[in-house]
N, C-alpha and C positions, 0 to 999 in steps of 0.2 A: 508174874506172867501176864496179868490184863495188859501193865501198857507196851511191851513188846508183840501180844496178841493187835492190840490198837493200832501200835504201828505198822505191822506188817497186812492188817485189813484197812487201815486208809492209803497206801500204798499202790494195793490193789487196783482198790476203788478210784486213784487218780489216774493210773493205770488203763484202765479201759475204760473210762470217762474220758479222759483225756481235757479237764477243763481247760477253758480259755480266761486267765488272768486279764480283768480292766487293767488299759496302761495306766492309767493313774495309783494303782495298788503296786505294781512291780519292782518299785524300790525297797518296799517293806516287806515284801511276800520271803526272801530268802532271809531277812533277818527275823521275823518270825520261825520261820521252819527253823533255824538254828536255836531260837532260843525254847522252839517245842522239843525238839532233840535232848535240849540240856535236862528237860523236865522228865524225860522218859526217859533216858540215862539215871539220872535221878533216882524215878520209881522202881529202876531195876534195882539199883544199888540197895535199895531202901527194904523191898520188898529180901533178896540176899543177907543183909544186916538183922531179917526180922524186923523190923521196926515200918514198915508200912503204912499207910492210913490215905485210906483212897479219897478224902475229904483234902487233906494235906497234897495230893497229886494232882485233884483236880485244880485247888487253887493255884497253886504252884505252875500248873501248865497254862493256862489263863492267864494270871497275873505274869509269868513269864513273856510272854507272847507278847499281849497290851503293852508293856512297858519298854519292852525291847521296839516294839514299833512304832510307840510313840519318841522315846529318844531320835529316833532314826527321823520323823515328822520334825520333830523341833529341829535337829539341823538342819532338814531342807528349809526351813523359815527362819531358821537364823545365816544362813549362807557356806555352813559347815557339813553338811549332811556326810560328805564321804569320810571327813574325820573319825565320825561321830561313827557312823557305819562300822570303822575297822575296830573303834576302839570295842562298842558291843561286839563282833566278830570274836577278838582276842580273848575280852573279861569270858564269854561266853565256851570259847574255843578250851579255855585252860579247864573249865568246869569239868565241862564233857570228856577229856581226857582225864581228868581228874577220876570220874564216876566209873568212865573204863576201868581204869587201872584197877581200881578197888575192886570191877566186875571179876576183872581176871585173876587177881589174887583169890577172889573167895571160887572161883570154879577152878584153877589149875594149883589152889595153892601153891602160886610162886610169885 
């Protein structure tokens, strides 16, 4: 329940903050949020499986994030960035359905 409770309190908080993203961030910012997704996708599955470890989540949501938006950095300097962009999109995209799926089988068993 933490990083579902997390996500729906940073939410909020973006919410009626309403921050204002540097253009210089705005390439990275939704590939970030996608690969935070994949990692709270993740800890739900995790946390559902039993097998949880809020050390293993936090890294995992961190190192998720950095990684995913440094690939994204190196395309824009190597001259690929939107390649590069889709392909974390996809690898990323299938995760998070992935972790769905598994959400819904362990709540509807079906």
């Amino acid at each position: 329940m933490i990083p579902a409770i997390g996500l729906l309190v940073g939410l909020v908080i973006g919410l009626v903050l309403q921050p204002n993203v540097p253009l210089w961030m705005q390439p990275y910012l939704p590939i970030a949020v996608i690969a935070a997704l994949d990692a709270v996708f993740g800890g739900i599955r995790a946390v559902l499986d039993g097998i949880f470890d809020d050390k293993v989540f936090v890294v995992s949501f961190v190192s998720n994030t950095l990684v995913a938006a440094f690939i994204v950095f190196l395309g824009d300097q190597l001259g690929v960035g939107a390649q590069l962009s889709t392909g974390v999109v996809v690898v990323l995209g299938v995760r998070i359905f992935s972790n769905v799926a598994s959400i819904r089988r362990h709540l509807f068993k079906a």
